[in-house]
ZALO-951287 format. One line per 10 residues: number of its first residue (from 1); their letters; for each residue x, y, z negated of C-alpha. Coordinates in Angstrom, 2 decimals. Example, Ala and Ser with C-alpha at 12.3 -4.5 7.8 and 13.67 -1.06 7.14 Angstrom:
2
1 = AS = 12.30 -4.50 -7.80; 13.67 -1.06 -7.14
***
This chain:
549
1 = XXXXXXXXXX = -0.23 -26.15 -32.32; -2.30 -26.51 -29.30; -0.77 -27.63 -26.20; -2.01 -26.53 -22.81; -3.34 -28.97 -20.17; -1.99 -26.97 -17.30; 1.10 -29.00 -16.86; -0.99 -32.04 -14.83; -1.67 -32.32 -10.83; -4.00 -29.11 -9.56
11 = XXXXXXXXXX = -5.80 -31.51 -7.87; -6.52 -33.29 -11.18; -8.60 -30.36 -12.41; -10.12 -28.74 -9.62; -13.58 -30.78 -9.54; -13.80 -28.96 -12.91; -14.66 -26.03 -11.51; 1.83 11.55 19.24; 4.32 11.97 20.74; 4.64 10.11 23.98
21 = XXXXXXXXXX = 8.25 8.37 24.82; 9.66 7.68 28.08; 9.78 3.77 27.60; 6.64 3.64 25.12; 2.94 3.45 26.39; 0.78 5.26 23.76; -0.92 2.99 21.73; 1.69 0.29 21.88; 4.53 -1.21 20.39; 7.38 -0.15 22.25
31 = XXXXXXXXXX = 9.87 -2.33 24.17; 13.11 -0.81 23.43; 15.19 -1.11 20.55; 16.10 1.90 19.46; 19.88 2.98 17.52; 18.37 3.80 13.94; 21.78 3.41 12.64; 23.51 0.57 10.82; 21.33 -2.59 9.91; 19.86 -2.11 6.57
41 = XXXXXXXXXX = 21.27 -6.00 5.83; 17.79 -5.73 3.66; 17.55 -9.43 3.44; 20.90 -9.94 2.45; 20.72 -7.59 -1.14; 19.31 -8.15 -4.51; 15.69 -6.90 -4.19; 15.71 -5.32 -7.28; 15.47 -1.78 -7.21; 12.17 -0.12 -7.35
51 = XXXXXXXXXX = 11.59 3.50 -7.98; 8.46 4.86 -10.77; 9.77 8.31 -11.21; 7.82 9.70 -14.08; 6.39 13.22 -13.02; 7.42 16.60 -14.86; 4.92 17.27 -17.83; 3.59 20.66 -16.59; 2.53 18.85 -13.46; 0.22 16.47 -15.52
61 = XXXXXXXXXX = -0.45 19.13 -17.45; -1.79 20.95 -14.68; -3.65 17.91 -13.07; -5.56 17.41 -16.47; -6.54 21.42 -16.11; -7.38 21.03 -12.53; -9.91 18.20 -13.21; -11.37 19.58 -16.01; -12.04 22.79 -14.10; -13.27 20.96 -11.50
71 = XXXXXXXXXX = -16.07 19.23 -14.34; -16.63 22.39 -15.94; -18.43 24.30 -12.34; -20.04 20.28 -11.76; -22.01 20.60 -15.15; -22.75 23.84 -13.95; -23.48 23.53 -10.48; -26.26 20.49 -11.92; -27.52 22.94 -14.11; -28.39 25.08 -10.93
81 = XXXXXXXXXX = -29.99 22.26 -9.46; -31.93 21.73 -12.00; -33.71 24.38 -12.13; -34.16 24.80 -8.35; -31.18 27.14 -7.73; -29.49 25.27 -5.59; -30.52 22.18 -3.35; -29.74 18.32 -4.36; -28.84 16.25 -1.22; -28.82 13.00 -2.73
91 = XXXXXXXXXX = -31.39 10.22 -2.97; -33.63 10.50 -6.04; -36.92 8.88 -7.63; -40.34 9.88 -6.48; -42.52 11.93 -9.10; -44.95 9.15 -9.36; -41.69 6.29 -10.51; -40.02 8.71 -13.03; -41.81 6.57 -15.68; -40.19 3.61 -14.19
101 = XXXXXXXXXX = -36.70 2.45 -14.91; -34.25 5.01 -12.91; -32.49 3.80 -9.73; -30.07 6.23 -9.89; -28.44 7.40 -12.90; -27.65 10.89 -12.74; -24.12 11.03 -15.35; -22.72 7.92 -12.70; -22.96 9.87 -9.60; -21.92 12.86 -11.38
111 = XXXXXXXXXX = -18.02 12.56 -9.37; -19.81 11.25 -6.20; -22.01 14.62 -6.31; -19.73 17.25 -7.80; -15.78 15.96 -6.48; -16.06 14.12 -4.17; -18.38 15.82 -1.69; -15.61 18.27 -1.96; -13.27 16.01 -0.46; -15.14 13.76 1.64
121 = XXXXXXXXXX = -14.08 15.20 4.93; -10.77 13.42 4.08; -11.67 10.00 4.69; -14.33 8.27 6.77; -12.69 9.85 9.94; -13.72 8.15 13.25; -11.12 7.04 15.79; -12.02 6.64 19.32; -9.19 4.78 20.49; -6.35 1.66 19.38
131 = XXXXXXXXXX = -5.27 2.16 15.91; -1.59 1.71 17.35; 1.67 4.11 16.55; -0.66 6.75 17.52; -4.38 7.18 18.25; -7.35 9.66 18.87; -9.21 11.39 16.71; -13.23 12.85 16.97; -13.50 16.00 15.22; -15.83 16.36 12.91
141 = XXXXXXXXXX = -17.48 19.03 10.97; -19.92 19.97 8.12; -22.02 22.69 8.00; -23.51 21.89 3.94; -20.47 21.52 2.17; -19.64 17.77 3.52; -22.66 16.54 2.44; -23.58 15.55 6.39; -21.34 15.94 8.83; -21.61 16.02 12.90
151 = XXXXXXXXXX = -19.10 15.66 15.74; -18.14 18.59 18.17; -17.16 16.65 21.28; -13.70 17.26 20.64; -10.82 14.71 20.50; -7.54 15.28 19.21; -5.36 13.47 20.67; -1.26 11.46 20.04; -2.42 11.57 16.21; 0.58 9.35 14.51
161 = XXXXXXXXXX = -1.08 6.93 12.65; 0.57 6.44 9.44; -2.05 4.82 7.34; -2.64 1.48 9.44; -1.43 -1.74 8.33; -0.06 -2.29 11.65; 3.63 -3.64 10.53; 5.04 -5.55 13.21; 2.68 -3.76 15.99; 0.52 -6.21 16.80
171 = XXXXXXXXXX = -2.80 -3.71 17.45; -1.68 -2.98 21.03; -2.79 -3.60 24.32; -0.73 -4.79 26.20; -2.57 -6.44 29.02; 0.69 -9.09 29.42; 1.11 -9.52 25.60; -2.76 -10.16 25.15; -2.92 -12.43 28.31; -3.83 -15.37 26.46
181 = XXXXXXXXXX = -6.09 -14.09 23.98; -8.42 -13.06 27.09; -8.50 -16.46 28.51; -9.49 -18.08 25.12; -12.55 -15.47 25.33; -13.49 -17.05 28.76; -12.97 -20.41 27.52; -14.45 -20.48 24.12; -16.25 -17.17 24.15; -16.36 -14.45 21.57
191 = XXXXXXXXXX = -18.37 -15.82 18.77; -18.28 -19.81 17.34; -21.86 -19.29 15.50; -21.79 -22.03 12.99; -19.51 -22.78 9.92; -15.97 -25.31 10.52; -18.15 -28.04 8.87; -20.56 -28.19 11.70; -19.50 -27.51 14.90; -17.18 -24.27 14.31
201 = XXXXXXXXXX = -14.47 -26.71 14.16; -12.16 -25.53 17.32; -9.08 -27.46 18.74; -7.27 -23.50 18.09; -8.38 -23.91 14.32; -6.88 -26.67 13.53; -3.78 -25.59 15.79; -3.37 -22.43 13.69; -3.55 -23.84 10.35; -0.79 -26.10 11.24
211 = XXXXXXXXXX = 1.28 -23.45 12.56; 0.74 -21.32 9.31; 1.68 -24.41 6.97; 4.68 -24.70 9.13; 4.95 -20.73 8.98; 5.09 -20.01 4.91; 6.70 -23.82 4.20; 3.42 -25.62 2.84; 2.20 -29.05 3.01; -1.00 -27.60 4.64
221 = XXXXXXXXXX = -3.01 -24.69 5.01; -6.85 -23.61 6.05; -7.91 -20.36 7.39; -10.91 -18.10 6.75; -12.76 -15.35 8.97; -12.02 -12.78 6.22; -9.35 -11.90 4.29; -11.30 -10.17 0.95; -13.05 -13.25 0.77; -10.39 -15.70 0.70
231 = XXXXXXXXXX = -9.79 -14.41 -2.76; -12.96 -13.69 -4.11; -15.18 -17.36 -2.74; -11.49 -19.19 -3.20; -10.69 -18.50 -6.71; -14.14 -19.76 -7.98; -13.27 -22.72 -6.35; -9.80 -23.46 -8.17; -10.52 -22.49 -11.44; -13.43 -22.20 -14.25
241 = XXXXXXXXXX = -14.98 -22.38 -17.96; -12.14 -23.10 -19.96; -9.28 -22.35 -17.78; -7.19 -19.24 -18.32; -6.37 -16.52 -15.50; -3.29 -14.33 -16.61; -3.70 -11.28 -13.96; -1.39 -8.03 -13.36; -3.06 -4.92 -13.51; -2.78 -4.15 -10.63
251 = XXXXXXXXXX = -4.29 -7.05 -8.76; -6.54 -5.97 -5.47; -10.25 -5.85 -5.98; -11.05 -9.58 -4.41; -8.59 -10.90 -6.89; -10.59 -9.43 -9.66; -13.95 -10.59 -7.93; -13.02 -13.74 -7.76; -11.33 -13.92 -11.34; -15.04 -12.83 -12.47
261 = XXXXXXXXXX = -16.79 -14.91 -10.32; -15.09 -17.42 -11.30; -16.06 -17.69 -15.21; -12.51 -18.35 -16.47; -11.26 -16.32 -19.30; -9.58 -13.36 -17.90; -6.16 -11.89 -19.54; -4.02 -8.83 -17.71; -0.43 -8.24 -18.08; 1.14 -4.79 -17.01
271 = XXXXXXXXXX = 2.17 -4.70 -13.97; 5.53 -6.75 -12.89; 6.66 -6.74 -16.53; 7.79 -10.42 -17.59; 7.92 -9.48 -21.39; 4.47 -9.33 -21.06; 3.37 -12.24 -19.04; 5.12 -14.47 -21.72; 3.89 -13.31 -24.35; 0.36 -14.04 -22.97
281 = XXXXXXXXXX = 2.16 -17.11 -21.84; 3.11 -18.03 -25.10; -0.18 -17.04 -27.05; -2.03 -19.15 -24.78; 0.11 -22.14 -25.24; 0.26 -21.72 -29.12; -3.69 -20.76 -29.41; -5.25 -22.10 -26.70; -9.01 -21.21 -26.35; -11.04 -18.62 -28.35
291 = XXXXXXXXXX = -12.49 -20.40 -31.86; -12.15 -23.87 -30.84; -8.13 -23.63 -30.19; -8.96 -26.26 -27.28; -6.06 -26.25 -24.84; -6.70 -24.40 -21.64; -7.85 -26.78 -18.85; -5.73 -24.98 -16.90; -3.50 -21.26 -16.97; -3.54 -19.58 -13.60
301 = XXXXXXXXXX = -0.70 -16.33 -12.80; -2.49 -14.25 -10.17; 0.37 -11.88 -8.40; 0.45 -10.19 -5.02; 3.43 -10.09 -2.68; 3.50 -6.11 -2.17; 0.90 -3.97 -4.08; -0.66 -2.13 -1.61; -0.90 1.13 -3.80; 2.21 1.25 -5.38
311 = XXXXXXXXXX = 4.34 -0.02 -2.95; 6.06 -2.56 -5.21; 7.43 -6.12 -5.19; 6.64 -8.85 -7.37; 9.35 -9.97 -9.31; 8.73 -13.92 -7.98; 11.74 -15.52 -9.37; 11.04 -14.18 -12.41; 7.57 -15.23 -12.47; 8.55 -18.78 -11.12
321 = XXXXXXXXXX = 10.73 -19.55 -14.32; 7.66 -18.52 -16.56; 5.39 -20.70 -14.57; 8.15 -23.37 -15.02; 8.64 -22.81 -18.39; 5.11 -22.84 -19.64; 3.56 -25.35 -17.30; 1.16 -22.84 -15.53; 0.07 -22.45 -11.85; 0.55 -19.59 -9.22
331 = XXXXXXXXXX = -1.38 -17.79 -7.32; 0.33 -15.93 -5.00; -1.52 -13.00 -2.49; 0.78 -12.20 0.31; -1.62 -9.99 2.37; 0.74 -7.27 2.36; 4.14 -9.32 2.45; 3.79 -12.12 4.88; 4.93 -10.69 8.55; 6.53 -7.70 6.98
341 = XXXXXXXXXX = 9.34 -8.47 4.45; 12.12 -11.44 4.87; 14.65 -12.32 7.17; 12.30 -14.22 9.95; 8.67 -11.92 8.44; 8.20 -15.29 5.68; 6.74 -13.13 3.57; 8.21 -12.51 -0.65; 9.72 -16.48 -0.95; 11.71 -15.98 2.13
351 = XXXXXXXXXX = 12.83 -12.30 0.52; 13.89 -13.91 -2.46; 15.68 -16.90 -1.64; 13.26 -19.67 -3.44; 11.31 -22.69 -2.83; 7.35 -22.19 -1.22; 6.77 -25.76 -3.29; 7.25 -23.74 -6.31; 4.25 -21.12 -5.73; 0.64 -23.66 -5.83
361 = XXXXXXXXXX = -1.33 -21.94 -4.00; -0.14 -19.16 -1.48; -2.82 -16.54 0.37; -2.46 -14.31 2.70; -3.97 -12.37 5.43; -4.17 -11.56 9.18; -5.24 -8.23 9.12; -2.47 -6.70 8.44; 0.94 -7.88 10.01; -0.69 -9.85 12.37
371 = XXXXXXXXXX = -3.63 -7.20 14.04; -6.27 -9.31 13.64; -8.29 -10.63 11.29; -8.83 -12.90 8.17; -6.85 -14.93 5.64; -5.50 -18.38 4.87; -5.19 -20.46 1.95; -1.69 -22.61 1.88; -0.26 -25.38 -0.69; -0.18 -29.14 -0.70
381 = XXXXXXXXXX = -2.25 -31.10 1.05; -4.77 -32.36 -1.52; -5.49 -28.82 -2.55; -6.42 -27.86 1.33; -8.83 -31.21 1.43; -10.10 -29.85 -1.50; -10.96 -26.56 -0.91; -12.79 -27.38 2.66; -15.36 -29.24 0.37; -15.85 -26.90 -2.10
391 = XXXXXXXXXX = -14.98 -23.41 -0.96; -18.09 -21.18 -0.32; -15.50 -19.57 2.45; -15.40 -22.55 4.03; -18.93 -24.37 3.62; -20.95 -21.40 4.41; -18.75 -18.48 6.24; -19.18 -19.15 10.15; -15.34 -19.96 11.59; -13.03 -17.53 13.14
401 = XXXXXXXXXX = -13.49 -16.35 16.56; -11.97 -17.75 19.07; -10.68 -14.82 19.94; -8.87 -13.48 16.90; -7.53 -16.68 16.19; -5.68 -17.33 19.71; -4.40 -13.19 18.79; -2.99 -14.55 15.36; -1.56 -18.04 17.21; 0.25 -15.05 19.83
411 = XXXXXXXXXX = 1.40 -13.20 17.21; 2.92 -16.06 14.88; 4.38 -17.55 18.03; 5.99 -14.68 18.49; 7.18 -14.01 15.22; 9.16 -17.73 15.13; 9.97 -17.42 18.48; 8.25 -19.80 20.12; 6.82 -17.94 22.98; 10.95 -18.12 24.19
421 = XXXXXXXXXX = 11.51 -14.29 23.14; 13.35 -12.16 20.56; 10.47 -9.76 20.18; 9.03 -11.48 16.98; 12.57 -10.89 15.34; 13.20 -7.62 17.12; 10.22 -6.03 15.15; 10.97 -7.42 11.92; 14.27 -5.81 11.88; 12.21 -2.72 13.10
431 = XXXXXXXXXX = 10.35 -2.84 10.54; 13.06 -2.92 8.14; 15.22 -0.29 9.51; 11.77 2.13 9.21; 11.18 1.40 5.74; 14.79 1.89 4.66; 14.93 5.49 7.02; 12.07 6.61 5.83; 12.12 6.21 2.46; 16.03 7.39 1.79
441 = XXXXXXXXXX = 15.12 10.64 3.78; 12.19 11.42 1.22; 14.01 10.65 -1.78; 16.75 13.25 0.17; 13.87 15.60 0.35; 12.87 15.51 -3.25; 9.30 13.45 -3.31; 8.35 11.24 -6.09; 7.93 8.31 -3.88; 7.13 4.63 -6.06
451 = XXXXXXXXXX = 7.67 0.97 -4.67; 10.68 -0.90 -3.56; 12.80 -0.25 -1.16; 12.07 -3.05 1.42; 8.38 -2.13 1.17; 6.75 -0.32 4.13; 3.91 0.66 2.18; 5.80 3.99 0.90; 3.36 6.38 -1.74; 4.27 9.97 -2.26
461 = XXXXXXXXXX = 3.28 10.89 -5.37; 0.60 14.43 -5.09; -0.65 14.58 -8.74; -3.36 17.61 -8.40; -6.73 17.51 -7.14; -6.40 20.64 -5.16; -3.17 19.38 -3.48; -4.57 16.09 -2.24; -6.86 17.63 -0.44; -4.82 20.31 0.96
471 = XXXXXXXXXX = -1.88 18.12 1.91; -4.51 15.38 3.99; -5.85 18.57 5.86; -2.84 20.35 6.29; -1.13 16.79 7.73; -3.73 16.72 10.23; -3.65 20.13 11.29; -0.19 19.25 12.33; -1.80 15.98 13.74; -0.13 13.32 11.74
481 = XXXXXXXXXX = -2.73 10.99 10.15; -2.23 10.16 6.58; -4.22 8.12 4.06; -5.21 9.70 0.72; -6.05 8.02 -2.55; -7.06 9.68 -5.76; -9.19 8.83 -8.96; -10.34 6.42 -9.54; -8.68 4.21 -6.99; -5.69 5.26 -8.88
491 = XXXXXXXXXX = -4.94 6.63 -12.50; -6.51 10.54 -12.98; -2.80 11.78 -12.83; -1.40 9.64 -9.76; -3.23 10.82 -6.99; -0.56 9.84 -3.58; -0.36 9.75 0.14; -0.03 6.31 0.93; 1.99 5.93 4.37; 2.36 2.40 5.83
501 = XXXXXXXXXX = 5.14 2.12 8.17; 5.29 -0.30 11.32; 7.27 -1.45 13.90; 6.05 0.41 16.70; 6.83 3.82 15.22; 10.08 5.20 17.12; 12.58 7.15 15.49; 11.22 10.02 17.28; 7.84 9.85 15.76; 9.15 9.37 11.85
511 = XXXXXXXXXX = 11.34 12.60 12.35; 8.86 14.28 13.26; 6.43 12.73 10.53; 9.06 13.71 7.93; 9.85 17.06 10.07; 5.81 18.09 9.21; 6.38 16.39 5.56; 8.90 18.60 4.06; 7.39 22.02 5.35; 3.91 21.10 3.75
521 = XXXXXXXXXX = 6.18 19.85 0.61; 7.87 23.69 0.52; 4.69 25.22 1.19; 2.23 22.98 -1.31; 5.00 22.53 -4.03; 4.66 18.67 -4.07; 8.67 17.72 -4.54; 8.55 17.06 -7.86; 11.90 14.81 -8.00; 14.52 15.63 -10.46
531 = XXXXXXXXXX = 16.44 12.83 -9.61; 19.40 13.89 -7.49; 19.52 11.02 -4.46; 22.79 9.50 -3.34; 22.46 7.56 -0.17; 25.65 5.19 -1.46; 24.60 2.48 -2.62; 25.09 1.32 -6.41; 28.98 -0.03 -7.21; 27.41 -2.04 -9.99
541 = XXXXXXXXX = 24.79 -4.28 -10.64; 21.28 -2.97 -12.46; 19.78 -4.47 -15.59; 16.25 -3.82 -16.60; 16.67 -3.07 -20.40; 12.98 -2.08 -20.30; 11.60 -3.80 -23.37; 7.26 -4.27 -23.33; 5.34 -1.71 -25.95
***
């Protein structure tokens, strides 16, 4: 039996590889606490329960009808523009290259050309003010069938902005909460213009990635201008040829980037089930590589915090004991769940109760609870040193700007308290009371909603072509801005609404998001629930008998 390698020090193996409110300025988090009932003691509870209602079949039924119907008049409408019937706006070969090897391949863009020009007007919409609680919007319209579009000079204004990942409301601006981000612009200016390894290096950089170690509970930490490619230039870095990354399936995009850039030998579990991750677990300890049954230089788990599409959390204990168990690493991606879940904002290891020594390397970004930009890599201390050698995020990325780092110092200041206020605290609890709101009053309502409960990202589950793009046009109409995601971001028969909840909406503003939410539902059909919701909570405790196929 071959034994896997993965149980020695990381370090070891790494050279191997709206509505206005009296006390709320628009565009801002507000000041106020507001009564949103009884605490949701969110912290405090198992975090087990997580809701994937499975839909009725006629309504997949009818999704699979209303996408083929859809293909049918595409193949048609090419065969008009084939023969000159009807006009082809997109970018094609000369006459004189057709003998050349084609640039564009006409079956790939066949959904670009035929489904979604249909839709496009739905995303791609341009804001002309703060992304806050609520922002404005420039109209926009098309007159070929959203194949161009141009702007009208109108702006619609007090748009609630449910699609930002503004959690704790840190896109403001507040000209006495951004006070000392403007006086690090006069000091150090807006741009560094050379990497940390030459002079990038500020005194704020090194400030902030001692703050974040001391943040998430690590040894050490380094930060990165951007977030996507923390993942995808980091992960090359860590592992390689011969090492073994065991991913869920629903990992984000720079996960996967880097898990291919990387060369390692790629295995996916379904998502958040442990039955599965074993038994890849297992297979690669009793295997080990392809043909030569070498053991695997090293096994890497890649997991996120909070899946940004489905709303769900990982099951980190869980995956801790495997990791234990079978002498693997973890990689954890908390881009989603650092700032907006846990008692003090830790992020998943402070929602669960364990150890941050127990996850190897933990990720996360600024872009989302913080409102500004980038990521950071955190774990022990030999693992930082070695990363600023041989990460192409650090060696060749120019550093943060001064700027956005002294808006993420502000904002994780604020969070621990050590500006001297509650406010950090005060918006976490926000936070938490949204989600719980929110999410209780459209289970009441009858949407298929999935994720966990303590997740602000909240998808409501739309199925049909046609009623995507109906619901995202008739939201706006009422001038609530939602986020739409269909195939293939998702699976052909989960097309959602994906609404990310923060702590600067008011109570006023999520009644009369959910107000506007179950008239479209009556008038679109889209509550497909058949679960009858009880807002008591569960006398006894739950037990996953769900066994993997």
């Amino acid at each position: 039996m071959a034994r896997t390698a993965a149980n020695g020090n990381l370090k070891s193996h790494l050279s191997e590889n709206g509505p206005k409110c009296e006390y709320i300025k628009k565009n801002g988090c507000h000041n106020k606490r507001e009564q949103n009932g009884p605490g949701t003691g969110a912290a405090s509870r198992q975090h087990r329960h997580e809701s994937f209602e499975q839909a009725p079949m006629y309504v997949a039924v009818m999704t699979y009808l209303g996408f083929g119907i859809v293909t049918l008049f595409g193949y048609f409408r090419d065969f008009l523009r084939a023969v000159g019937l009807e006009k082809c706006h997109l970018a094609q070969e000369r006459e004189e290259q057709k003998d050349f090897v084609p640039l564009y391949q006409d079956f790939e863009n066949f959904y670009t050309r035929n489904l979604y020009m249909r839709v496009r007007d739905n995303w791609n919409r341009p804001i002309c003010s703060l992304p806050g609680p609520v922002f404005d919007l420039m109209e926009r319209v098309s007159d070929d069938y959203n194949w161009t579009f141009r702007l009208t000079g109108r702006t619609l204004h007090d748009v609630i902005n449910v699609g930002s990942y503004n959690y704790l409301g840190f896109a403001e601006n507040n000209a006495d909460f951004l006070k000392t981000v403007a006086d690090k612009t006069r000091q150090y200016g807006v741009g560094v213009c050379s990497t940390r390894q030459e002079v990038g290096n500020l005194g704020i950089h090194e400030e902030l990635e001692q703050l974040v170690a001391n943040f998430v509970g690590a040894e050490s930490s380094m930060t990165y201008g951007m977030g996507f490619a923390t993942n995808s230039m980091n992960i090359p870095a860590l592992v390689g040829k011969g090492c073994l990354i065991l991913s869920d399936e629903l990992n984000h995009t720079s996960l996967i980037l880097g898990a291919r850039l990387s060369g390692a030998t790629i295995r996916v579990f379904k998502h958040n089930n442990m039955h599965s991750l074993e038994k890849m677990l297992r297979d690669a300890v009793c295997s080990g590589q392809p043909r030569t049954h070498r053991p695997w230089k090293k096994i890497l788990i890649m997991v996120e915090g909070i899946y940004s599409m489905e709303g769900s959390v990982v099951r980190l204990p869980e995956i801790i004991a495997l990791k234990k168990k079978y002498k693997a690493y973890l990689y954890l991606d908390e881009a989603h769940s650092i700032g907006a879940v846990g008692p003090s904002g830790r992020g998943v290891t402070e929602l669960f109760g364990v150890d941050p020594a127990d996850v190897d390397v933990m990720m996360g970004t600024f872009t989302k609870s913080f409102g500004a930009a980038g990521g950071y890599i955190a774990g022990k201390k030999e693992l930082v040193d070695y990363l600023r050698s041989h990460s192409h995020s650090a060696v060749y990325a120019t550093a943060m700007s001064p700027p956005v780092t002294e808006q993420i110092l502000r904002a994780m200041k604020c969070i621990m308290g050590k500006d001297g206020s509650t406010e950090g605290i005060r918006r976490i609890r926000q936070l938490a009371e949204n989600t719980r709101y929110f999410r209780a009053r459209l289970k009441e309502m009858g949407f298929i909603i999935y994720g966990n409960d303590d997740s602000p990202v909240v998808p409501i589950l739309l199925y049909m072509p046609g009623k995507v793009v109906a619901f995202a046009r008739e939201m706006l109409e009422r001038k609530i801005g939602v986020v739409v995601v269909g195939f293939p971001a998702t699976p052909i028969t989960e097309a959602r609404a994906r609404f990310c909840l923060s702590a600067a909406h008011t109570r006023d503003m999520l009644n009369q998001v959910l107000h506007h939410l179950n008239e479209v539902g009556d008038t679109l059909c889209l509550k497909f629930s058949r679960q009858k919701y009880s807002p008591q909570p569960d006398l006894a405790d739950e037990t996953d008998f769900e066994l993997d196929s």
